[in-house]
SEVEX-766217 format. One line per field, with one value per residue (C-alpha): x, y, z; residue in one letter; residue number from 1. Coordinates in pm, 1 decimal. Example, Ala and Ser with C-alpha at 12.3 -4.5 7.8 and 13.67 -1.06 7.14 Angstrom:
<pts>
px	1230.0_1367.0 .
py	-450.0_-106.0 .
pz	780.0_714.0 .
residuo	A_S .
num	1_2 .
</pts>
This chain:
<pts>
px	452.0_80.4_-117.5_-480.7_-692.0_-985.6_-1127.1_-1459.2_-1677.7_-1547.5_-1858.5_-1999.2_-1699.5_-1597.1_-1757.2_-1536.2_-1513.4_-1329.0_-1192.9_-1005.8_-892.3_-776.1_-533.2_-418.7_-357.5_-80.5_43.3_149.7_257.4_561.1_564.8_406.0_533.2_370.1_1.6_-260.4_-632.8_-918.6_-1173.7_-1409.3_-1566.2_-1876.5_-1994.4_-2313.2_-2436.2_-2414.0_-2199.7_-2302.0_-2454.3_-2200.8_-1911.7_-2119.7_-2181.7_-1767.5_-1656.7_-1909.2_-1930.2_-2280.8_-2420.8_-2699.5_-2885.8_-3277.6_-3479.8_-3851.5_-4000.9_-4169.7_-4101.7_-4146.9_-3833.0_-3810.8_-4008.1_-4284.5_-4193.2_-4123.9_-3768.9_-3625.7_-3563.5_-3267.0_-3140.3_-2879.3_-2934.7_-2675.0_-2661.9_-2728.6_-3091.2_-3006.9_-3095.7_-2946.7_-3085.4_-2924.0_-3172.6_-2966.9_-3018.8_-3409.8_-3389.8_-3123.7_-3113.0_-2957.1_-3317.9_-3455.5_-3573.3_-3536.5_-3501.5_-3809.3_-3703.6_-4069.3_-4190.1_-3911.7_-4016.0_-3825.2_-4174.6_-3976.9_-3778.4_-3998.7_-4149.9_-3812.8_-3790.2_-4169.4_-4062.4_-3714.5_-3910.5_-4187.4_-3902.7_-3764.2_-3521.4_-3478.8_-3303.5_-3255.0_-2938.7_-3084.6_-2783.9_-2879.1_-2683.5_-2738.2_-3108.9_-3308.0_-3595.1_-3587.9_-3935.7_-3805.1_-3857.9_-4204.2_-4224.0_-4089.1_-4254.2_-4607.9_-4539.1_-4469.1_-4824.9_-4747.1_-5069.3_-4987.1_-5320.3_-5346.6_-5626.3_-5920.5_-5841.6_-5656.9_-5363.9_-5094.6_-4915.9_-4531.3_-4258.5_-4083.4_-4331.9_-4652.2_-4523.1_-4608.6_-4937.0_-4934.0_-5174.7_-5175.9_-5017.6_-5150.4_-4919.6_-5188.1_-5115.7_-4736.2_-4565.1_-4308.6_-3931.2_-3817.1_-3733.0_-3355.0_-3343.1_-3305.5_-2995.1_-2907.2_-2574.5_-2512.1_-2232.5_-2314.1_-2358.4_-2612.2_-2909.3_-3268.6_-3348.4_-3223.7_-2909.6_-2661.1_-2991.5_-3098.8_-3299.0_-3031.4_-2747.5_-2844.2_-3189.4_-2965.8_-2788.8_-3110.7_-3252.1_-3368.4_-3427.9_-3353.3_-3770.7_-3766.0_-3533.4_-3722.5_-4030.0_-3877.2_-3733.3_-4087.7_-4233.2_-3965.1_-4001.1_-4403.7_-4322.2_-4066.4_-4282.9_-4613.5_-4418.3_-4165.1_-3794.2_-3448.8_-3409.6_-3116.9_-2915.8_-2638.5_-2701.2_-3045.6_-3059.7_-2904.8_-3138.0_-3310.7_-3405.6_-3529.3_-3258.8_-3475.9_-3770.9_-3662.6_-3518.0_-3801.4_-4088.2_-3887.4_-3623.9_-3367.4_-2991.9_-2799.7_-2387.5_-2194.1_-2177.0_-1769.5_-1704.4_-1973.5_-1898.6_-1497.4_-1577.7_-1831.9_-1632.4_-1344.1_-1143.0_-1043.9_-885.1_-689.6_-538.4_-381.2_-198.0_-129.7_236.2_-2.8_-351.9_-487.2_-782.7_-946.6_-1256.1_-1330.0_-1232.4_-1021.4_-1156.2_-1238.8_-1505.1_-1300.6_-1183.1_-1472.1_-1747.0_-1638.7_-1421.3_-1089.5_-1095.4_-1225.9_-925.2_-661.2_-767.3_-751.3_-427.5_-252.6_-357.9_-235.0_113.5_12.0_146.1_-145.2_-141.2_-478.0_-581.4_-855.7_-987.2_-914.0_-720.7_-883.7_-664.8_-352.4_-396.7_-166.5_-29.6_184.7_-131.7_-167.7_-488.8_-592.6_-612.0_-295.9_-139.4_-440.5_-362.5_-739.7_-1049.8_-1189.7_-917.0_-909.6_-1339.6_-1292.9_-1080.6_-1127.0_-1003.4_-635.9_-556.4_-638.2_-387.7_-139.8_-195.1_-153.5_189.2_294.5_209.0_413.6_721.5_672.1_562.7_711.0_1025.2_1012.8_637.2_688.9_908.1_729.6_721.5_456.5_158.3_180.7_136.6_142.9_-140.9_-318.0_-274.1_-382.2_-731.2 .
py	-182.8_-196.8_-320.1_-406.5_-378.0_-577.9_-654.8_-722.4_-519.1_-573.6_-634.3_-403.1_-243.2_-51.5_-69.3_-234.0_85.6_268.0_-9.1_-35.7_325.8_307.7_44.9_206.9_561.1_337.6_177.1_529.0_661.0_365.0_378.9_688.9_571.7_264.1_250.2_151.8_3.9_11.5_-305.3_-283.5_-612.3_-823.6_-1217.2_-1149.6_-1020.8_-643.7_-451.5_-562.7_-203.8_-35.9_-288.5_-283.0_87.8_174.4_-37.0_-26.4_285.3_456.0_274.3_466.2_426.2_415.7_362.0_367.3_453.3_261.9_-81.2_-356.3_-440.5_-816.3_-709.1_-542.9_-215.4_80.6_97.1_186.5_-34.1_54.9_-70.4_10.6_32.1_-75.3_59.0_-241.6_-217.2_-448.6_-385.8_-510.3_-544.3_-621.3_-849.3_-762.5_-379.1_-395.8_-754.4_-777.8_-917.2_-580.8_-447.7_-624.8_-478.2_-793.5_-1148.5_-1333.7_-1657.9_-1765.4_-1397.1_-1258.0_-1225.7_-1136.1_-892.7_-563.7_-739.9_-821.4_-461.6_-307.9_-569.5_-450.2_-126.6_-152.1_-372.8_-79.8_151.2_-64.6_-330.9_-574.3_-828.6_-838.0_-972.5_-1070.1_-1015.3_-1310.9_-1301.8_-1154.2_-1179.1_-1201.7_-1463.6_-1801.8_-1777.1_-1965.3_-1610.9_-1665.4_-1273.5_-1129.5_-1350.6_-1287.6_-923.0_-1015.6_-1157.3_-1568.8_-1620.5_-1889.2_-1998.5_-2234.8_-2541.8_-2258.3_-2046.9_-1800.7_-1582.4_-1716.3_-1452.8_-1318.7_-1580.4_-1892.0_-2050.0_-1973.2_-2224.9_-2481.5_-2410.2_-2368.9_-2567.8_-2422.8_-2179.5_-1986.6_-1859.2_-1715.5_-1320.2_-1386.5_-1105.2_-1296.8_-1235.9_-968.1_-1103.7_-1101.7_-1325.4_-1374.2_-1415.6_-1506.8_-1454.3_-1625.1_-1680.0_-2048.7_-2365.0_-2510.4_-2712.0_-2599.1_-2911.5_-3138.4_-3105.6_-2908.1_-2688.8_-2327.6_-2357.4_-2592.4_-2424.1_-2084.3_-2073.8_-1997.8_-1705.7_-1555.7_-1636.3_-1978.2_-2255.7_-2636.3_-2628.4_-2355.1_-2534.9_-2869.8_-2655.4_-2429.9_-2700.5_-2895.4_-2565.5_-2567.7_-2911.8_-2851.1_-2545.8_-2732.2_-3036.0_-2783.1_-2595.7_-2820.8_-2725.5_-2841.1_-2841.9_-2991.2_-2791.0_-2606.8_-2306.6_-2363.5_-2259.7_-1929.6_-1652.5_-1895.2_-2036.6_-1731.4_-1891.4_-2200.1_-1985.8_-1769.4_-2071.9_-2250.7_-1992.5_-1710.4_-1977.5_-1791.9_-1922.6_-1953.1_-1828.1_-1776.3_-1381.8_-1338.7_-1529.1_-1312.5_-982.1_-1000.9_-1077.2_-792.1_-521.8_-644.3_-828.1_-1127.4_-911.6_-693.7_-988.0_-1127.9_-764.9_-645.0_-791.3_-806.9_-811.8_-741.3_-877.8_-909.3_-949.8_-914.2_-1247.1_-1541.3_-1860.9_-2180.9_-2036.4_-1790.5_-2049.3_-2172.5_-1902.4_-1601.8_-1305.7_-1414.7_-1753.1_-1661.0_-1383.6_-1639.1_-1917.8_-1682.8_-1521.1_-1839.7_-2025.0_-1720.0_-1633.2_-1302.2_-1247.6_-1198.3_-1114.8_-1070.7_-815.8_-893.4_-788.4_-1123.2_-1412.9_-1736.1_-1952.0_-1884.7_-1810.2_-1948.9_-1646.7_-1348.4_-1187.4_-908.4_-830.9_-555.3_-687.3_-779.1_-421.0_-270.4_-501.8_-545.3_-626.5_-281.1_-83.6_-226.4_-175.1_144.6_286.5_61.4_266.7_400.9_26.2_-53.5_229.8_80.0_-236.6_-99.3_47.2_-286.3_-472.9_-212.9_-259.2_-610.1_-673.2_-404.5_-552.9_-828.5_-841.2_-762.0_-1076.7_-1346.5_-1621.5_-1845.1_-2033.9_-2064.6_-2425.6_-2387.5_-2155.8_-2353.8_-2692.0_-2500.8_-2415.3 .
pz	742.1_613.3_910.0_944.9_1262.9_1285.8_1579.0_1754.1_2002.5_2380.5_2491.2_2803.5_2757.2_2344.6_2078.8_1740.5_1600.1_1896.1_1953.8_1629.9_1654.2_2017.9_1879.3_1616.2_1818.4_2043.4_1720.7_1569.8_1905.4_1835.5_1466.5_1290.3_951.1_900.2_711.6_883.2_788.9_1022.5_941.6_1254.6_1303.5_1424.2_1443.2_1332.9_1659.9_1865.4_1664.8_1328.0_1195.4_1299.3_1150.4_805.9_803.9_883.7_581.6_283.5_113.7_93.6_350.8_493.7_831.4_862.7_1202.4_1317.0_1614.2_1793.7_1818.1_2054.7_2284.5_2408.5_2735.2_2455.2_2609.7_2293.2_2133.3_1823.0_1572.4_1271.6_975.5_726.9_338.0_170.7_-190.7_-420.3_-218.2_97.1_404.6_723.2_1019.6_1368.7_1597.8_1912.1_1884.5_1950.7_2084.1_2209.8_2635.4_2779.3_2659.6_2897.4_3250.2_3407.9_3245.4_3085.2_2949.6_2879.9_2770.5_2627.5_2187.7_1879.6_1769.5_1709.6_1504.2_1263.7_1284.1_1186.8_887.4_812.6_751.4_582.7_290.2_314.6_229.3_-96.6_43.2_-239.1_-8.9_366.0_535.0_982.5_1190.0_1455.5_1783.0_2124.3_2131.2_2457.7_2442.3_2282.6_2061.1_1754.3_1533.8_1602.2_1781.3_1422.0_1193.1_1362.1_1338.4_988.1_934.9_1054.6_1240.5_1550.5_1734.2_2074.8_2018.5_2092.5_1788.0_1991.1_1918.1_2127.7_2396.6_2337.1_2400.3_2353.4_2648.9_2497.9_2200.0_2424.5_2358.3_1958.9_1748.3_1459.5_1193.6_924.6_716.6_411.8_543.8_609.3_365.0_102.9_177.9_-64.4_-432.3_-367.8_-74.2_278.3_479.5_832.5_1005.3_1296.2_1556.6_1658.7_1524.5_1770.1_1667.8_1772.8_1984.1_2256.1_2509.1_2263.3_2115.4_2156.6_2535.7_2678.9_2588.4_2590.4_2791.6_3113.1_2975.4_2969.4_3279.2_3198.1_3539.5_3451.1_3411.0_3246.3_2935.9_2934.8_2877.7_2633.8_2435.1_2436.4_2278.6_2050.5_1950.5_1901.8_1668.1_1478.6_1370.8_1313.4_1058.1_930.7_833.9_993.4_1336.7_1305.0_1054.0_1204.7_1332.9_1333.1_1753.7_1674.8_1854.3_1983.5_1758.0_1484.6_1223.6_1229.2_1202.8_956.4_728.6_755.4_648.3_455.0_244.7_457.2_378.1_728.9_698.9_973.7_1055.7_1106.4_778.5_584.0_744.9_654.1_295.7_250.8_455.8_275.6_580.3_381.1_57.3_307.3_497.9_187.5_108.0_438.1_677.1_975.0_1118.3_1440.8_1617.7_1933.1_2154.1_2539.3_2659.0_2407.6_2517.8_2360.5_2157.7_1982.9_1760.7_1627.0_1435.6_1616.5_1491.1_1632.3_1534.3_1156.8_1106.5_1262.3_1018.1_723.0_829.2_901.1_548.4_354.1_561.6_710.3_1098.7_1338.0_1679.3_1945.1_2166.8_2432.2_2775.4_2919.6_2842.4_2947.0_2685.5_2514.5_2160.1_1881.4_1811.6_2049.9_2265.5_2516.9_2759.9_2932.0_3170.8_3210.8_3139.0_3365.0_3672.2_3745.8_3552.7_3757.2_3559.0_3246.0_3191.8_3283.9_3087.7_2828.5_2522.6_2735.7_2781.9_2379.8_2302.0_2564.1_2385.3_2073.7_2163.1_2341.7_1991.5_1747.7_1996.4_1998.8_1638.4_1434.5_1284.5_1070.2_1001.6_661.7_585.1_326.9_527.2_361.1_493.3_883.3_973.6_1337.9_1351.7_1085.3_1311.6_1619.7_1485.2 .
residuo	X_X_X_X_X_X_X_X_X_X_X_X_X_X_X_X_X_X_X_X_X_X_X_X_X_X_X_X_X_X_X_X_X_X_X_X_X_X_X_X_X_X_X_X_X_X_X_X_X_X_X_X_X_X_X_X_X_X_X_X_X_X_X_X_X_X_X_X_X_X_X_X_X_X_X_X_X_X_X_X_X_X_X_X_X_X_X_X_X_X_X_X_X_X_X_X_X_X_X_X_X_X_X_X_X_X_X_X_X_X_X_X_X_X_X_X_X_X_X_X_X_X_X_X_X_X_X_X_X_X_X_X_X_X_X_X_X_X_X_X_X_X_X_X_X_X_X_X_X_X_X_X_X_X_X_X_X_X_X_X_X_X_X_X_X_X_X_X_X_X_X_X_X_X_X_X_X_X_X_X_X_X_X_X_X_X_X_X_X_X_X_X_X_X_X_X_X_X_X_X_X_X_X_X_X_X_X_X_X_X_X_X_X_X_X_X_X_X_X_X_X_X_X_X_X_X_X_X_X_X_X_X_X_X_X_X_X_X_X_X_X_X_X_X_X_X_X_X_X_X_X_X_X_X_X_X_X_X_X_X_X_X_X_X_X_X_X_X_X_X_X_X_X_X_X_X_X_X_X_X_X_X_X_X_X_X_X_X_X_X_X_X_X_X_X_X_X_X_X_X_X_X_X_X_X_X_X_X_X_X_X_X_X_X_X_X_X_X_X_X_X_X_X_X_X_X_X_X_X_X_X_X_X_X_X_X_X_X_X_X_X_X_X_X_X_X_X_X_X_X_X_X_X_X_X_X_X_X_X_X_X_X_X_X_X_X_X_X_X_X_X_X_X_X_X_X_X .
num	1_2_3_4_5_6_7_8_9_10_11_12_13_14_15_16_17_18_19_20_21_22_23_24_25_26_27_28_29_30_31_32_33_34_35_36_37_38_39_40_41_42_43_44_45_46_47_48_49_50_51_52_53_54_55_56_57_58_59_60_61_62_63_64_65_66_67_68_69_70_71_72_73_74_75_76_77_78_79_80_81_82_83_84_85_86_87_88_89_90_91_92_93_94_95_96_97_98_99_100_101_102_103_104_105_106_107_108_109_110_111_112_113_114_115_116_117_118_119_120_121_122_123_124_125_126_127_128_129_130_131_132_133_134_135_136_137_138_139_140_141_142_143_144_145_146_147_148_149_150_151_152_153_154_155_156_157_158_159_160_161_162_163_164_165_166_167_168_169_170_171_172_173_174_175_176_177_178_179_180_181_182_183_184_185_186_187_188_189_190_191_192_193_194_195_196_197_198_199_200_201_202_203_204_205_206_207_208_209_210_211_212_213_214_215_216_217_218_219_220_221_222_223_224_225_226_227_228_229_230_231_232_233_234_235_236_237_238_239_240_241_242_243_244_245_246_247_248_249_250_251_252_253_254_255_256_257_258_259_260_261_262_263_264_265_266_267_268_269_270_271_272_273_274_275_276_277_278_279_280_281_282_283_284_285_286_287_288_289_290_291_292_293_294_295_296_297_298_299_300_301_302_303_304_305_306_307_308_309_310_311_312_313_314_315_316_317_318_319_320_321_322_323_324_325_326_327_328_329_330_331_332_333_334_335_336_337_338_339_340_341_342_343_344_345_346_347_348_349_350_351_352_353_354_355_356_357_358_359_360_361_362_363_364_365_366_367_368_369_370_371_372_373_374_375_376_377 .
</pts>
C-alpha cells in the first residue's frame, strides 16, 4: 500500500512533524512492507515553518534577534527562504498568545512581526507569503505595519501606544515612509473566514480567546471600525478578521491577496498531488469538531480525498464529532485526556498500529469518487 500521512500540529501537545512520524512508526510495526509518505501539515497558523521547511526542498531558515513579542518583551523572530526568493514568515511564532506573560487584549501588538518581515526583505525576499493564525492581540496589523514605517497618530499628532485599544484613539495615518511590499507580491494564509467587524468579526469572535471582557470587544471592535474607515479596504471580505484583524491590514496597505492556509500549504508541500496517487491518507489534529470541516487541515484533506476516491481515515486527541470517515483518538486508546497529553507521541504510534490493522486490506481497491464523504462536507 502507498500511504500518506498528513496531519496537523496537536496543539500543546506534538508538533506535525513528530506527529506524522509517530504514526507512521505504529503503521510499520503492523505492516513493514507498505510505502509510506510523510506530508507534515499546518492551516496557516503554529506549525507553518516547520510544515513548509519538511516538504520543499532547499528551504532554508533565517531568524533575528531581537524582536518584539506581543507583550513588547524581546523574542526571536524566523523565517524560511524558500528558493525561488520567498520568504515565509509565521505570525504565531513571535506573536503568537502563548508569548504572552499574561493576556492583554487591549495591549497585546503584531510589532515583531513586522520587524521579522523588515529583515527577511533586508536579506533579498522577492515575495513574502504571512502565515496568519494564532496571534495574540487584535491590532488590525497595525503593530507590524508601523514597524514597517505606517505612521498612526491620535488627534494631537501623537504616535499611538501598542494594541488593538489604542485604535480607538487613531486620527490619522501616514503612510509616505511605509516600505513597498516586495515586487513579487504579498500573501496571507489564514485559517478563518471571519469578517473584521460586527458580531461574527475578529474582537467578537475571537477577542475572548485572548482575554477579551464583553467591554473589552465593543471597544475593540469600535477601534477596529475607526481604523477600517481611516484607511479604507474590505472589512468585509472573508477572512478579513484573521489575526485580528492583520489580513485586513495587510490587504488593505500592502495589496496582500488573502488564501486560506490548509488549501495553500497542501498544494505547495505537495499534499494535493500525493492524494491523487496514494490508496490512503491520514490526517489529524488535537480535537475534530465542527470547525474541522471548514478551512482547517482535516476538513481540506477530507474534501480532496473524497472528490478524487482516495480512502482517508483521522487521527485526533479528542473526538468532539464523528467524522465521515473510520477515526480513532487518543484519547480514547489512552483512557484519559491526562494520559494521552502526556505521552502524546506512544498514543500516535498506538494509533498508527490501530489504523494499519483496521485499514490495511482493501485500501488499494479503485473505488471512485466517494459521495458520502463528499455530501458530508
Amino acid at each position: 500500500m502507498r500511504v500518506a500521512i498528513a496531519p496537523d500540529s496537536f496543539k500543546g501537545s506534538v508538533g506535525a512533524a513528530a506527529a506524522a512520524r509517530a504514526v507512521a512508526t505504529g503503521w510499520l510495526a503492523v505492516r513493514p512492507g507498505d510505502t509510506l509518505t510523510l506530508l507534515p501539515q499546518a492551516d496557516g497558523g503554529e506549525g507553518t515553518l516547520d510544515a513548509i521547511e519538511g516538504c520543499t526542498a532547499g528551504a532554508r531558515r533565517h531568524g533575528t534577534f531581537p524582536v518584539d513579542g506581543p507583550d513588547g518583551r524581546p523574542v526571536r523572530g524566523e523565517w524560511l527562504m524558500l528558493t525561488d526568493g520567498t520568504a515565509v514568515v509565521e505570525l504565531a511564532q513571535m506573536c503568537g498568545l502563548p508569548l504572552m506573560a499574561e493576556p492583554d487584549p487591549l495591549g497585546a501588538s503584531t510589532r515583531g512581526l513586522g520587524q521579522t518581515i523588515a529583515a527577511a526583505l533586508d536579506a533579498g525576499a522577492s515575495s513574502l507569503v504571512i502565515a496568519l493564525g494564532g496571534s495574540a492581540s487584535t491590532d488590525g496589523g497595525a503593530g507590524a505595519l508601523t514597524a514597517l514605517g505606517l505612521r498612526l497618530h491620535d488627534h494631537a499628532g501623537r504616535p499611538l501606544p501598542p494594541g488593538g485599544g489604542a485604535l480607538a484613539d487613531l486620527q490619522e495615518c501616514v503612510g509616505s515612509g511605509l516600505r513597498p511590499p516586495p515586487v513579487g507580491g504579498v500573501t496571507v494564509l489564514t485559517d478563518v473566514t471571519a469578517p473584521l467587524l460586527g458580531p461574527t468579526g475578529s474582537a467578537a469572535v475571537f477577542g475572548p480567546q485572548k482575554g477579551a471582557s464583553a467591554a473589552d470587544v465593543r471597544l475593540l471592535d469600535d477601534a477596529l471600525a475607526r481604523y477600517a474607515a481611516l484607511l479604507g479596504g474590505d472589512a468585509d471580505a472573508p477572512g478579513a478578521g484573521a489575526a485580528g484583524g492583520a489580513a485586513f491590514g495587510f490587504a488593505t496597505v500592502w495589496g496582500a491577496r488573502v488564501e486560506p492556509g490548509a488549501e495553500y500549504l497542501q498544494r505547495l508541500t505537495g499534499l494535493w498531488s500525493a492524494i491523487d496517487t496514494v490508496d490512503l491518507v491520514i490526517t489529524g489534529e488535537g480535537q475534530y469538531d465542527a470547525q474541522s470541516l471548514g478551512g482547517k487541515v482535516v476538513g481540506q484533506v477530507l474534501r480532496r480525498a473524497g472528490h478524487v476516491g482516495t480512502r482517508a481515515t483521522v487521527i485526533v486527541g479528542q473526538l468532539a464529532d464523528q467524522p465521515p470517515v473510520w477515526a480513532t483518538s487518543l484519547v480514547g486508546l489512552a483512557g484519559s485526556v491526562t494520559e494521552a497529553m502526556g505521552h502524546p507521541e506512544h498514543w500516535l504510534r498506538v494509533a498508527g498500529e490501530a489504523a494499519a490493522a483496521e485499514l490495511g486490506e482493501g485500501a488499494g481497491s479503485d473505488e471512485g469518487p466517494r459521495p458520502d464523504i463528499v455530501s458530508a462536507l
